[in-house]
Steps between C-alpha positions, in 0.01 A plus 500: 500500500318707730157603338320697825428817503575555843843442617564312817482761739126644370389142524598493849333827594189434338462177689584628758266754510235288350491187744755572828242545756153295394625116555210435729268600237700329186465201690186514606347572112690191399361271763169579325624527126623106633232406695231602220661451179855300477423233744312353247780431274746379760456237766718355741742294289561735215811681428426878485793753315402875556729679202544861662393428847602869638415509856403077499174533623328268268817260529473467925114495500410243182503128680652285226776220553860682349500880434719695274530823461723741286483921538761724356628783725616807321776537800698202361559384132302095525239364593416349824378195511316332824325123557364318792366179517222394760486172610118305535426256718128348453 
C-alpha cells in the first residue's frame, strides 16, 4: 500500500533538486551536529542503526563499533539496508 503523496518520480526530482550539489556542506554540518551533540551518546564500542540514512552522512562520520543503516529509495520498491563493522585494537 503506497500512502505518499508523491509518486516515485516527484520524490526523485525533489531530491534531486533539494540536495544534488551541497555534499561538502551536508557533511560538514554533520561533523558538528556529531562532534557537539551525538558523540555523547555513542562511544567507540556501541552499535549505531541510522533508520533513513539518505545521503549516510551521519552513518560514515559517527565512530561506533558495527553500523547499520536502512534508507528507502523511491527509484526501487525496498529498502536498502547497509552495515559495517570496525574492528578495535587497544
Amino acid at each position: 500500500m503506497n500512502t505518499s503523496i508523491h509518486s516515485g518520480e516527484e520524490l526523485q526530482s525533489i531530491y534531486k533538486t533539494r540536495f544534488d550539489g551541497r555534499f561538502e556542506y551536508r557533511k560538514k554540518v554533520w561533523s558538528v551536529l556529531i562532534r557537539d551533540y551525538f558523540r555523547q551518546f555513542v562511544n567507540k564500542h556501541d552499535t549505531v542503526l541510522d533508520l533513513g540514512a539518505g545521503y549516510c552522512e551521519f552513518i560514515n562520520q559517527i565512530d561506533c563499533s558495527k553500523k547499520y543503516a536502512i534508507l528507502y529509495n523511491a527509484a526501487i520498491s525496498f529498502p536498502l539496508i547497509f552495515w559495517r563493522t570496525n574492528t578495535y585494537q587497544e
